[in-house]
C-alpha positions as CSV (number, residue, x, y, z in Angstrom):
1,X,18.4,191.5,4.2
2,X,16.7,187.9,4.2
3,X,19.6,187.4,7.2
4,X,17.6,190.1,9.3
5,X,14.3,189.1,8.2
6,X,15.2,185.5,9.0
7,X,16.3,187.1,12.7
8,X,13.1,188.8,12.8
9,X,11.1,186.0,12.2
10,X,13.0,183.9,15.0
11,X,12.8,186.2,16.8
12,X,8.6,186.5,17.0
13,X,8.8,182.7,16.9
14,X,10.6,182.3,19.9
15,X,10.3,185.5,22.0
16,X,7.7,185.3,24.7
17,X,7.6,188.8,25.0
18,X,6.7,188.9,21.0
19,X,4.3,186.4,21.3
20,X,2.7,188.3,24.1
21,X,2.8,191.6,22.4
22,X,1.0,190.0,19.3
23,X,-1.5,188.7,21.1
24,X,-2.2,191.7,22.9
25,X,-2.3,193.8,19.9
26,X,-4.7,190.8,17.8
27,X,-6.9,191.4,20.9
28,X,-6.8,195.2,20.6
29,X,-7.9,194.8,17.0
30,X,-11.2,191.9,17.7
31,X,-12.4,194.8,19.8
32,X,-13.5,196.6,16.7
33,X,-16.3,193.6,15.4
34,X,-17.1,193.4,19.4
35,X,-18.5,197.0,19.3
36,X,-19.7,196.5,15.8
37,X,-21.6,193.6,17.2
38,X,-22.4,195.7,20.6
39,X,-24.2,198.4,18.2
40,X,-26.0,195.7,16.2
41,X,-27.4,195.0,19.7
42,X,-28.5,198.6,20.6
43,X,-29.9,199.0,16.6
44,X,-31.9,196.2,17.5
45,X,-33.2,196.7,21.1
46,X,-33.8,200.5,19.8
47,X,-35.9,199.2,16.9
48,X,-38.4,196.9,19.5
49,X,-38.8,199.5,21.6
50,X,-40.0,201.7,18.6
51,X,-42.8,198.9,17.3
52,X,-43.2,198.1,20.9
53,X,-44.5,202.1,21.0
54,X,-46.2,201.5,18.0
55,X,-48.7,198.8,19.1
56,X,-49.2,200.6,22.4
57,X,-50.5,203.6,20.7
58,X,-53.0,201.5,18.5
59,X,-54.2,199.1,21.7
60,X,-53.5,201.7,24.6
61,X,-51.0,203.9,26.3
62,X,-49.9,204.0,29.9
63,X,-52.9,204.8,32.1
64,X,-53.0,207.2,35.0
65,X,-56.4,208.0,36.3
66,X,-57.8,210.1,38.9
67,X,-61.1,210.3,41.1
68,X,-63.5,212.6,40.4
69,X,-63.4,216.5,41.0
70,X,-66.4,218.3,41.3
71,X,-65.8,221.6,40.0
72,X,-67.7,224.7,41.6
73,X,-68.6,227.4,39.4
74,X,-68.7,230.7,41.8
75,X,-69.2,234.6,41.6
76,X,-66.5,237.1,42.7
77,X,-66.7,241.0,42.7
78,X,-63.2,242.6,41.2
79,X,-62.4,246.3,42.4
80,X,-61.0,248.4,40.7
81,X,-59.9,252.7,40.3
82,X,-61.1,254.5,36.9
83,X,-59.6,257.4,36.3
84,X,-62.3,259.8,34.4
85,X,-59.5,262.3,32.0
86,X,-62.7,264.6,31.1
87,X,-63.9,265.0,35.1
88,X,-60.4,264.5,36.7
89,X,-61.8,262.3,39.0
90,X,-61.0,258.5,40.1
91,X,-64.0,256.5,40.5
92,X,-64.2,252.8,42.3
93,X,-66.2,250.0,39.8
94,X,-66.6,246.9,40.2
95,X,-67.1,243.8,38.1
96,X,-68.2,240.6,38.6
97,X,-66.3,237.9,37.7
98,X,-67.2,233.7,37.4
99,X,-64.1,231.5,38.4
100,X,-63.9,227.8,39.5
101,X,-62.9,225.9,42.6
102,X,-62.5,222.4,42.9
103,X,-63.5,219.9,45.5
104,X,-61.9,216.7,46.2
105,X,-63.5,213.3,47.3
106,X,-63.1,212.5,51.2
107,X,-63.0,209.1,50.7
108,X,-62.2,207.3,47.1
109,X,-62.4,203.4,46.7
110,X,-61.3,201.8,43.7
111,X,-61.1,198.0,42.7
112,X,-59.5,197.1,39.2
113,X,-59.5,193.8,37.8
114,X,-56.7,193.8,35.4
115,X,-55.9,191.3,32.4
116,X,-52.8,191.2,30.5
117,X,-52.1,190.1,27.0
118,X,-48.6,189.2,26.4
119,X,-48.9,187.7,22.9
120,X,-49.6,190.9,20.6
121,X,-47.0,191.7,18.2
122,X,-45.6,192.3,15.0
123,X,-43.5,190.0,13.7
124,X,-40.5,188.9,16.1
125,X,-41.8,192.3,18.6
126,X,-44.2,191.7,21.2
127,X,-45.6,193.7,23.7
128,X,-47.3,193.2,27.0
129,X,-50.9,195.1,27.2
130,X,-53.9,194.5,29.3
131,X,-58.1,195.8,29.9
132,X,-58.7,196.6,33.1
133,X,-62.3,196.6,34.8
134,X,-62.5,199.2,37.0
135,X,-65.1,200.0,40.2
136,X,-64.7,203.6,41.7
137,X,-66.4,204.6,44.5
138,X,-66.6,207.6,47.9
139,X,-68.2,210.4,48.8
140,X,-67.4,213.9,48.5
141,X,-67.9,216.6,51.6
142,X,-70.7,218.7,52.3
143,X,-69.6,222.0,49.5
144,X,-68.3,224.4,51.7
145,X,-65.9,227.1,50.8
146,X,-66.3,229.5,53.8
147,X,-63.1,229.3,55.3
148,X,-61.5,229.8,51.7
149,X,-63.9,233.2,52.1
150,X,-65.9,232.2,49.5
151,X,-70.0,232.6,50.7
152,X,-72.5,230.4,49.8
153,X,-74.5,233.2,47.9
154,X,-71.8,233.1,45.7
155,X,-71.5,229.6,44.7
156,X,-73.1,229.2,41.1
157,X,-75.2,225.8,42.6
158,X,-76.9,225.3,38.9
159,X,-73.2,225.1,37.3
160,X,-71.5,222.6,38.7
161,X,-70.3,219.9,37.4
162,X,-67.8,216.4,37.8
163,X,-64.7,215.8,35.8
164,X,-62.3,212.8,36.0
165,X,-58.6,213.2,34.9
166,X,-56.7,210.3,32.9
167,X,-53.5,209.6,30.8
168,X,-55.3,207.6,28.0
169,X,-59.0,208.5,26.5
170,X,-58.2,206.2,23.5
171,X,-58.1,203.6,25.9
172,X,-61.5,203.8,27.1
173,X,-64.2,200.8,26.4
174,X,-67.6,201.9,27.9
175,X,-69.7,204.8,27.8
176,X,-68.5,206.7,31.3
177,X,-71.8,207.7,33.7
178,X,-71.0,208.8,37.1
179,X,-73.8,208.3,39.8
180,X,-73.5,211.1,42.0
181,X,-75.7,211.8,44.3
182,X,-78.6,209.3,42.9
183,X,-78.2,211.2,39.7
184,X,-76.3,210.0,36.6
185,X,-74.3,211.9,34.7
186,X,-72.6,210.9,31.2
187,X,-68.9,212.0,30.8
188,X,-68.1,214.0,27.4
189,X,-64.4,214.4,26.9
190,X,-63.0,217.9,27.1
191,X,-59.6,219.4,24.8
192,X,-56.6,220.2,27.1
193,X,-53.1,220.7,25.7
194,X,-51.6,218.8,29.0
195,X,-50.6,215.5,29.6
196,X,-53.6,214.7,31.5
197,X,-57.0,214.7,29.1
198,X,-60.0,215.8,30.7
199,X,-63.6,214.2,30.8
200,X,-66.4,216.5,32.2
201,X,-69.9,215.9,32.6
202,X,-73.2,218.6,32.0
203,X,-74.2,220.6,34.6
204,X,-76.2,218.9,37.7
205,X,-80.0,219.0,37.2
206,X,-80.2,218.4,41.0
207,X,-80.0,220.6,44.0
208,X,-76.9,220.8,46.3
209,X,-77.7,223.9,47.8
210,X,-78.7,222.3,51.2
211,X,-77.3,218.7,50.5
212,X,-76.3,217.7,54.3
213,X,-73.7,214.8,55.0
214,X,-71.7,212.7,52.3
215,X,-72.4,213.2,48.7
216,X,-71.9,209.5,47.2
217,X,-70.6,208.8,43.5
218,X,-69.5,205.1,42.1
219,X,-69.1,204.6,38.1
220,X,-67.2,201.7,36.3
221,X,-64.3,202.3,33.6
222,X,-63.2,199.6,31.3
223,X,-60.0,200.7,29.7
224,X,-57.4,199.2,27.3
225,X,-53.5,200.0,28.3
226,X,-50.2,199.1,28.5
227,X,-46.7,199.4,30.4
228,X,-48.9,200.7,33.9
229,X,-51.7,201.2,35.3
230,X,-51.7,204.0,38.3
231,X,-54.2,206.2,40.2
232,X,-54.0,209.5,41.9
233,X,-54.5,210.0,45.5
234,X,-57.5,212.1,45.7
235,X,-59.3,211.4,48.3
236,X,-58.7,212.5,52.1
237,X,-58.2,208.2,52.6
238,X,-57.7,206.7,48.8
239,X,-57.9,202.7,48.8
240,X,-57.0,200.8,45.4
241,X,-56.8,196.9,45.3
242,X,-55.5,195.3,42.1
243,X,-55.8,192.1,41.0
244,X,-54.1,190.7,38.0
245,X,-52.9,187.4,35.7
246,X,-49.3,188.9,35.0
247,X,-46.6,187.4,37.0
248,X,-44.1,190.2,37.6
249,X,-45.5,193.7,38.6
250,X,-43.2,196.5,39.4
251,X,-44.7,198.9,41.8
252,X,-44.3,202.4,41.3
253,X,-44.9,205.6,42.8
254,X,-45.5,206.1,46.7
255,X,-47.0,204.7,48.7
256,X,-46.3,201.2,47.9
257,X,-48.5,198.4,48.4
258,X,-49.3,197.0,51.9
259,X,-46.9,194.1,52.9
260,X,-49.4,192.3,54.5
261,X,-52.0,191.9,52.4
262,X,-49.0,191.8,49.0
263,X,-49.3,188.3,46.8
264,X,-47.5,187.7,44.0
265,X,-47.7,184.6,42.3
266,X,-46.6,182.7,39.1
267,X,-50.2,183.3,37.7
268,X,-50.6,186.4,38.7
269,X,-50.9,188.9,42.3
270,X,-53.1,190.9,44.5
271,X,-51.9,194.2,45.9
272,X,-53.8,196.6,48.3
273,X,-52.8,200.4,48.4
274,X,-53.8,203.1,51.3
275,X,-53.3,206.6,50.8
276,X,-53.7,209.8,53.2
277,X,-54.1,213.5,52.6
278,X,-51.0,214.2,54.9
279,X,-49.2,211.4,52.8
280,X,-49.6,213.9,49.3
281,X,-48.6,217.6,48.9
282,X,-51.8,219.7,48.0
283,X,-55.1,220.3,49.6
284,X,-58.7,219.1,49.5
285,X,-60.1,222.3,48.0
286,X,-59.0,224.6,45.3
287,X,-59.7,228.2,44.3
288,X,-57.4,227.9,41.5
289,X,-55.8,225.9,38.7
290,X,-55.7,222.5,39.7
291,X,-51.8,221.0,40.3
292,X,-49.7,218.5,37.8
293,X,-51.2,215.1,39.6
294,X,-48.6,213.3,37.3
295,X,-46.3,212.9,39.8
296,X,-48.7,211.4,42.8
297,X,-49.8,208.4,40.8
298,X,-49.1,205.3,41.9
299,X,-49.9,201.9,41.0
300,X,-48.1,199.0,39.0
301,X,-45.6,198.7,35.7
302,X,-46.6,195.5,33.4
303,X,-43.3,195.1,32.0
304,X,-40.8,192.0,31.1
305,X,-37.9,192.3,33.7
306,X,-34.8,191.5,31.6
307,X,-35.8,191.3,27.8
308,X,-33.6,189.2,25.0
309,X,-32.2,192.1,24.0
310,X,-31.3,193.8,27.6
311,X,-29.8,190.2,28.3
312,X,-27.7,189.8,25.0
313,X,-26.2,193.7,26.2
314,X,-25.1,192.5,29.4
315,X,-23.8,189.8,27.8
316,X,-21.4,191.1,25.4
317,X,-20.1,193.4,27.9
318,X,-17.9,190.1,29.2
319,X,-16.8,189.5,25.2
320,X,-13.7,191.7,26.1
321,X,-13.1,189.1,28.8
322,X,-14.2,185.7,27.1
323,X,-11.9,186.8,23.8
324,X,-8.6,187.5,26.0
325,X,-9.1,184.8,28.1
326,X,-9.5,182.5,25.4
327,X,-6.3,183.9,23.8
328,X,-4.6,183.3,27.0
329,X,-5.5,179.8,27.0
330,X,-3.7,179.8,23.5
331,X,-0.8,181.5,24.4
332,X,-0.4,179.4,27.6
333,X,-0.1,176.4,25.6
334,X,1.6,177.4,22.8
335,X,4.2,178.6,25.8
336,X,3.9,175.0,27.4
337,X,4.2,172.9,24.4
338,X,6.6,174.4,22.0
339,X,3.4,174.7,19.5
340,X,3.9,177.5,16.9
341,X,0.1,179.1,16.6
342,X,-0.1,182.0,13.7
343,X,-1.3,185.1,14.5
344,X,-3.9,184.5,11.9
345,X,-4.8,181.4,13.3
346,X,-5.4,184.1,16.5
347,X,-7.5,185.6,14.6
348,X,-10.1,183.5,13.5
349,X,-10.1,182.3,16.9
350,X,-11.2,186.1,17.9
351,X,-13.9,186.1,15.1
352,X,-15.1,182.7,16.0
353,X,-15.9,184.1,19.5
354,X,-17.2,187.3,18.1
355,X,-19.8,185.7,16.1
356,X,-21.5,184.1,19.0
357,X,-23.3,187.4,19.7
358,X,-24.3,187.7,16.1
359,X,-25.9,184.6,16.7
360,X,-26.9,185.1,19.9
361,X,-29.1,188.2,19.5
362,X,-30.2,186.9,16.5
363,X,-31.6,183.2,17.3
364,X,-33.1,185.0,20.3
365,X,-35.4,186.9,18.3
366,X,-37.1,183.7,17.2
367,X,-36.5,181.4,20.5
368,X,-36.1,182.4,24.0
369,X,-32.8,183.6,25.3
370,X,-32.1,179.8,27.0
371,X,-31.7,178.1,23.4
372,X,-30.4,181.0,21.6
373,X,-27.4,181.0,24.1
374,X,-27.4,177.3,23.9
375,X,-27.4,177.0,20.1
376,X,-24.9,180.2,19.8
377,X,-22.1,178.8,22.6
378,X,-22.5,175.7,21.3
379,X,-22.0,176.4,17.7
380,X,-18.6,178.2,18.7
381,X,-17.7,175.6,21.4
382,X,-17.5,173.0,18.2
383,X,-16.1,175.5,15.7
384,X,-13.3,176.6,18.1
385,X,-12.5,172.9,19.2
386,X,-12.5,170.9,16.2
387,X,-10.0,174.3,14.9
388,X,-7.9,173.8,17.5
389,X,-7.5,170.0,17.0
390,X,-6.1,170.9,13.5
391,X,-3.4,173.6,14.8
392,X,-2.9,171.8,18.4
393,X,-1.6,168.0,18.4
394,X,-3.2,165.5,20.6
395,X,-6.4,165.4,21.9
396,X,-5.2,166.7,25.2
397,X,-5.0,170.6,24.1
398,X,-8.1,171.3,22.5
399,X,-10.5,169.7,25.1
400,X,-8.8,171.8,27.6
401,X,-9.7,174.3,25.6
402,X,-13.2,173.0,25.3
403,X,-13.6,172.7,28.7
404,X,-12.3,176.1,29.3
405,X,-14.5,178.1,27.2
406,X,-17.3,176.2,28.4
407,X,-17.0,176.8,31.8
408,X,-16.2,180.6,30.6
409,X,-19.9,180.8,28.7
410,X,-21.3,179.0,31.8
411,X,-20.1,181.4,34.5
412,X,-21.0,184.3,32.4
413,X,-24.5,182.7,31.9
414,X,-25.5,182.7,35.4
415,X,-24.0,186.2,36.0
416,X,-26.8,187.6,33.7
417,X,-29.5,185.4,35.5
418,X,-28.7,186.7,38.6
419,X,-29.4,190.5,39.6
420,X,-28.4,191.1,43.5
421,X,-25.6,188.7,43.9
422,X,-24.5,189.0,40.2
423,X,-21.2,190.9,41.6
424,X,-20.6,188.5,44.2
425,X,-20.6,186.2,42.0
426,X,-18.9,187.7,39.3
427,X,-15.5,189.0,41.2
428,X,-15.5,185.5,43.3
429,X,-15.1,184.4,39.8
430,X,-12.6,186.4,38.6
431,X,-10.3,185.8,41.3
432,X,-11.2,181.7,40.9
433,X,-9.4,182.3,37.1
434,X,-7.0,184.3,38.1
435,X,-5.7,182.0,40.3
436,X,-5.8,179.4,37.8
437,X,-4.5,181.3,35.3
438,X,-1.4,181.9,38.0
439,X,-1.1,178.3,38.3
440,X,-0.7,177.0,35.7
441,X,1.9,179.4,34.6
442,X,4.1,179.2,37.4
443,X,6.2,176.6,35.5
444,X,6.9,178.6,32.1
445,X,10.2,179.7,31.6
446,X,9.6,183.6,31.2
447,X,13.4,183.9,30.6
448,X,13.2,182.7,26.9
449,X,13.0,185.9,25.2
């Protein structure tokens, strides 16, 4: 028995093909912390997003705003057959009826001076939020319903009124008054179960019965927000400019903003939209429920681009490759040099290379991402190559290892940083390590088994 164990043990001592199988399996097994590690990660980048939520809902949602709507009270006759069981007979009545349409703006101009904050937060969360200062002006159309058959007569003139759709009333810093008209009308909000709150005004003292021409409006909205800020074509031509301090916007919707006139700049940008009627999907004028306008905002996102926690994701997807290529290196020279490495020793290599993006994720909650990944390679870099002088002998062996796993951290480093040539770059790579990898093995003697 201690013959055949003493076999055995030869046997993974000297076998390449045991030695390869162990390390294959030992690298099997380190994928278990990896994903551990990989759902610390998510846990983590779950959790921001929640407080992240959190203080948006105390300072100010997401805002989407649209021009004002003038909505047009107006009198309809209904028809109807009554059967009469007493006479037999089926008499015509009539009823009247009061429903709404809805005029849109020709023109709508609107000029928001935006602010961000990117420094609120709760503890090691922050979140980016921002007050705009808001100018909206136009002019609606002479009211005229008549080729929607709708006669003037019947137009309830002492009813209408002006409403303004948005996303976010909590938001809201000033008391609203429209000027429409040369009259000014304060905005009382209004309960609607839909994602877009309403804000209404009281009925128009003035006349509009023979108003000729344009009907002008202009009002100012100071508002408190976050994540984006984005407007609904209204009008017939819709014109937004934005101006801002934050340094990467992400524009959003359609249309986009005009190329020419586009700025974006470390301290901040300037962005001009123009929008058409034949550019949207719904009318001028309706006679019944007004549409979803959700989906026709456009505007700009105030978000991070790549956040610590979106960064320490993409980069434990390469642990899987950093942890067998690291192996490799270990079994290449173990191969080369006769040196007898445990499979323990294996082991705590693996773990060493693991905990990197323990520490990485969690230094980068208190620093940025640049000296967390510093501090964390570094810390491993040290732990790995002073371990490896103990097991390896010379000097020679474990700064080739050193050197190894530092180019491997540096490679994968600039992969994350990059986002349209991070492929490129990454398979160019790839084949750059296989073909060292091929190299230097092209002198073991694979026939000792």
């Amino acid at each position: 028995m201690e013959q055949k164990r003493s076999k055995f043990g030869n046997w993974m001592r000297n076998s390449i093909t045991a030695r390869m199988m162990v390390v294959g399996f030992l690298l099997l097994v380190l994928l278990i912390p990896l994903e551990f590690v990989k759902i610390l990660i998510s846990e983590r980048g779950q959790r921001q997003q929640e407080v992240i939520q959190e203080i948006n809902g105390k300072w100010g949602n997401e805002v989407l705003i649209s021009g004002p709507i003038l909505r047009i009270p107006y009198e309809t006759t209904q028809e109807q057959l009554v059967y009469d069981s007493d006479s037999k007979v089926t008499r015509k009545t009539s009823r009247k009826e009061i429903k709404a349409a809805y005029l849109l703006p020709d023109s709508l101009v609107i000029n928001a001076e935006v602010e961000t904050i990117d420094d609120r937060g709760y503890g090691i969360y922050e979140s980016v939020v921002y007050t705009s200062d808001m100018a909206i002006s136009g002019n609606f159309p002479t009211i005229d319903f008549s080729e929607l058959q709708i006669d003037k007569e019947a137009i309830l003139w002492d009813r209408i009124s002006l409403e303004i759709h948005t996303s976010n009333l909590k938001g809201i810093r000033n008391s609203l008054a429209v000027n429409l008209g040369g009259e000014e009308l304060s905005m009382t909000p209004e309960y609607n179960e839909g994602y877009m709150n309403v804000i209404r005004s009281k009925v128009l003292e003035s006349d509009l019965t023979n108003a000729e021409g344009p009907i002008p409006f202009d009002f100012r909205m100071k508002i408190n927000g976050s994540e984006s800020l984005k407007f609904v074509p209204l009008g017939k031509e819709t014109s937004v400019t934005m101006d801002s301090n934050w340094h990467s916007p992400g524009f959003d919707g359609s249309p986009l903003p005009d190329e020419e006139t586009k700025d974006i700049r470390d301290d901040g940008f300037h962005a001009s939209w123009h929008a058409f009627q034949i550019n949207r999907q719904f009318q001028q004028k309706f006679t019944n429920a007004l549409p979803n306008f959700r989906s026709f905002g456009f505007g700009t996102n105030f978000v991070i681009p790549v956040d610590e926690y979106q960064k320490s994701e993409r980069t434990a997807k390469y642990g899987f490759m950093v942890i067998g290529l690291t192996l490799l290196v270990f079994l290449l020279i173990q191969l080369a040099s006769r040196i007898y490495i445990h499979p323990f020793q294996y082991v705590m290599i693996g773990l060493a290379l693991v905990m990197f993006y323990t520490l990485l994720i969690s230094i980068s909650e208190h620093s940025t991402f640049l000296k967390a990944y510093a501090i964390a390679g570094g810390s491993v870099l040290a732990l790995i190559t002073v371990y490896s002088r103990a097991i390896l002998r010379g000097f020679k062996f474990p700064l080739l290892v050193c050197a190894s796993l530092a180019s491997l951290y540096g490679f994968i480093y600039v992969i994350i940083q990059l986002e349209n040539y991070a492929l490129l770059v990454g398979s160019i790579g790839l084949f750059v390590i296989l073909a060292i990898v091929m190299f230097a093995s092209r002198k073991i003697d694979w026939g000792n088994d």
